[in-house]
N, C-alpha and C positions, 0 to 999 in steps of 0.2 A: 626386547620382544623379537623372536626369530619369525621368518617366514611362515612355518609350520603353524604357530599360534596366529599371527595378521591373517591367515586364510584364513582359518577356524574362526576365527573373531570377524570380518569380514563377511561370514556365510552365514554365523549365528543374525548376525545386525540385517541382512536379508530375507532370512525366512522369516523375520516376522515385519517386516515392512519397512524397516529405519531406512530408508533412502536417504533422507538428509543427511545421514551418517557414513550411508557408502558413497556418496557421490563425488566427495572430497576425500579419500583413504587417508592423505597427509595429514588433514585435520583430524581426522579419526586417533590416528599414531600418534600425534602431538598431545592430543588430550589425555590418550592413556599412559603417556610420559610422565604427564603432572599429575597422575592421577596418587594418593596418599596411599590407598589401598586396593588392591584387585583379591578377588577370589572367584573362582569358576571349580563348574562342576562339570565332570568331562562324563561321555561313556568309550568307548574303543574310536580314534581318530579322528573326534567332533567333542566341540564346545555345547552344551545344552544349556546354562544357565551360568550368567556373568554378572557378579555387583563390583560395582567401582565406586 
C-alpha cells in the first residue's frame, strides 16, 4: 500500500468517525496487511467506499 492510498484510506476512516482506527495509523496498516481481501470504490483522488 503506497502513501497516496494510506491517505485516502486514512481520510475515508475519518469522515465517518473510526477514530479508533486513526488514532494508531500503524495498526491501521498492519491490519490491512493481513487483510485476505480489499476492494474499494474510488471517484477522482478519494476512496468513498472500502470492504476488507
Amino acid at each position: 500500500m503506497d502513501e497516496k492510498d494510506q491517505t485516502e484510506i486514512y481520510d475515508l476512516y475519518e469522515s465517518v468517525g473510526w477514530i479508533a482506527y486513526t488514532k494508531n495509523p500503524d495498526r491501521l496498516w498492519q491490519a490491512f496487511a493481513n487483510s485476505q481481501y480489499m476492494t474499494e470504490k474510488n471517484k477522482p483522488g478519494e476512496i468513498v467506499a472500502l470492504i476488507r
